[in-house]
N, C-alpha and C positions, 0 to 999 in steps of 0.2 A: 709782279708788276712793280715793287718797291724797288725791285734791282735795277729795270730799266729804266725807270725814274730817274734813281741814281746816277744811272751812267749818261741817262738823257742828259741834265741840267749840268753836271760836272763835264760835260762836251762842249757846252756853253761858254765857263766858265768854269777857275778853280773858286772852292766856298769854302764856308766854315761849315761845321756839322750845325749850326745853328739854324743859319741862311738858307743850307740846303732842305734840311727839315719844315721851314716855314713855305718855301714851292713848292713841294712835294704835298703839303698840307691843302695850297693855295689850287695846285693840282685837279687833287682828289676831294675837294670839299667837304661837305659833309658827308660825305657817302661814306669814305672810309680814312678817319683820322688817324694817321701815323704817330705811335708812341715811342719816345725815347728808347720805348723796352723793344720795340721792333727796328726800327731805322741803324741805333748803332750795331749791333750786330750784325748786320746787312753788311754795313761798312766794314767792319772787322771782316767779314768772308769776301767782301769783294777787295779789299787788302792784299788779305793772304793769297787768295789768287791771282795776284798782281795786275788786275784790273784797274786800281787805281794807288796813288799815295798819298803820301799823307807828311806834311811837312812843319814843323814849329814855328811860331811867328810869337816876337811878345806881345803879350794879352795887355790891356788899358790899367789891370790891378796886376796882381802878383807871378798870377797862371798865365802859362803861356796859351798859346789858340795853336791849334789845329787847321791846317790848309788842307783843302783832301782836293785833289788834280786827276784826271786819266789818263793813264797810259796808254801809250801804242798797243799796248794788247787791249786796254780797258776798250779805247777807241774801234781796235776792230772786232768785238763782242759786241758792242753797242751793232755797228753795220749789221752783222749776223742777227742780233736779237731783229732789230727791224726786216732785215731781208725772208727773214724767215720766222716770222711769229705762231706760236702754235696755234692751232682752231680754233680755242678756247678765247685766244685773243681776238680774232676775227668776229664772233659770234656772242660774245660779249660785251655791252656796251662801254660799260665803265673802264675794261680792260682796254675793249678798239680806243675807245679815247685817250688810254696814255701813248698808246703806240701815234695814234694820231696827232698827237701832240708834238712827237720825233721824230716822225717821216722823214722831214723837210730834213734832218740832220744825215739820209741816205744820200750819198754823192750821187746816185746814177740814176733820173729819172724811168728809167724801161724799169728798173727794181723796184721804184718809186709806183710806178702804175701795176705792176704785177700784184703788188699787195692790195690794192687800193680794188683791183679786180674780182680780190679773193673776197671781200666785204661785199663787193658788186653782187656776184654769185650769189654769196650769200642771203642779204635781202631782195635777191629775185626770184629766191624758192618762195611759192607759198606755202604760208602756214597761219595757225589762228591759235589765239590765248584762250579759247575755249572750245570746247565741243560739245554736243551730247550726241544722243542715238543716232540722230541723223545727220549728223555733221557737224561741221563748223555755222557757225552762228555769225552772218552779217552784223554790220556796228546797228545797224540801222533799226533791224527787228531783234533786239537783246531788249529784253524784258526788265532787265537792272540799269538803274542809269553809272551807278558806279562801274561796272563792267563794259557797259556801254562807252563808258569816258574811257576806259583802259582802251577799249578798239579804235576811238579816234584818234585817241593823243598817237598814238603807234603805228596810224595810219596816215597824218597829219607831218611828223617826225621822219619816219620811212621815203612819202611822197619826196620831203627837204633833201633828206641826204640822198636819196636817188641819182634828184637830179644836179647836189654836189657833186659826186661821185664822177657822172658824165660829160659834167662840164671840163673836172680835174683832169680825168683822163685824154679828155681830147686837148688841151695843154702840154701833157707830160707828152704823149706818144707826139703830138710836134718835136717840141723838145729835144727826144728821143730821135728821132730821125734828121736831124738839124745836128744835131753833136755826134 
């Protein structure tokens, strides 16, 4: 997800590795804070894969700064990563939200709702955060209220992005059939 951050926010806009680090932070909030020790070597491999570059500007003291830009390749791996994000991304929250963050950065709304579909599907399976012998356990009659609160908030949440999702979609596929 750090990659597509990357290539997210640098599609944006060319940054310095500082700038870019602080959105990527801004991002992913507390959940999962990006260290120096991870972020530049990200950049180093999206480099060398000529995904992005990286250009010298004078620095305010001695050192110079670092511009890091996308390239036409960086740019159409960004498309790809969005067009086609693995299950993992769909199916996970933290992950669906960086992709969801870069949607909007896919030119062609029908690819735009295809993804958007695939999170659809996905929270239309049912399923439940707990079970025992005899199944799944309503929020309602959960004996724990901590447990109990995990089935609301996720129920509560779910219900939201549902009908995000359906609103989206009936947009894009206009959209889509207008273009």
């Amino acid at each position: 997800m750090l990659e597509l951050a990357i290539l997210g926010f640098l599609h944006e806009e060319p940054l310095h590795g500082y700038d870019l680090r602080r959105r990527i932070a801004a991002l992913s909030g507390h959940v999962k804070p990006v260290a120096e020790s991870t972020l530049y070597p990200a950049i180093k491999r999206l480099e060398q894969a000529g995904l992005l570059s990286r250009t010298p500007q004078p620095g305010a003291a001695a050192a110079p700064r670092h511009v890091l830009s996308l390239t036409d390749e960086g740019r159409a791996d960004l498309f790809r990563r969005l067009a086609e994000p693995p299950e993992q991304d769909i199916t996970n929250e933290n992950r669906w939200f960086t992709v969801l963050a870069f949607l909007r950065h896919l030119p062609d709304p029908a690819a735009q709702a295809t993804v958007l579909r695939r999170r659809l599907a996905f929270l239309e399976t049912p399923s439940s955060f707990f079970h025992d012998a005899s199944g799944p356990q309503r929020a309602e009659d959960m004996p724990d209220p901590f447990r109990r609160g995990v089935l609301l908030i996720a129920r509560a949440t779910t219900k939201a992005e549902l009908a995000w999702l359906r609103e989206t979609l009936t947009t894009l596929d206009a959209a889509a059939s207008a273009g």
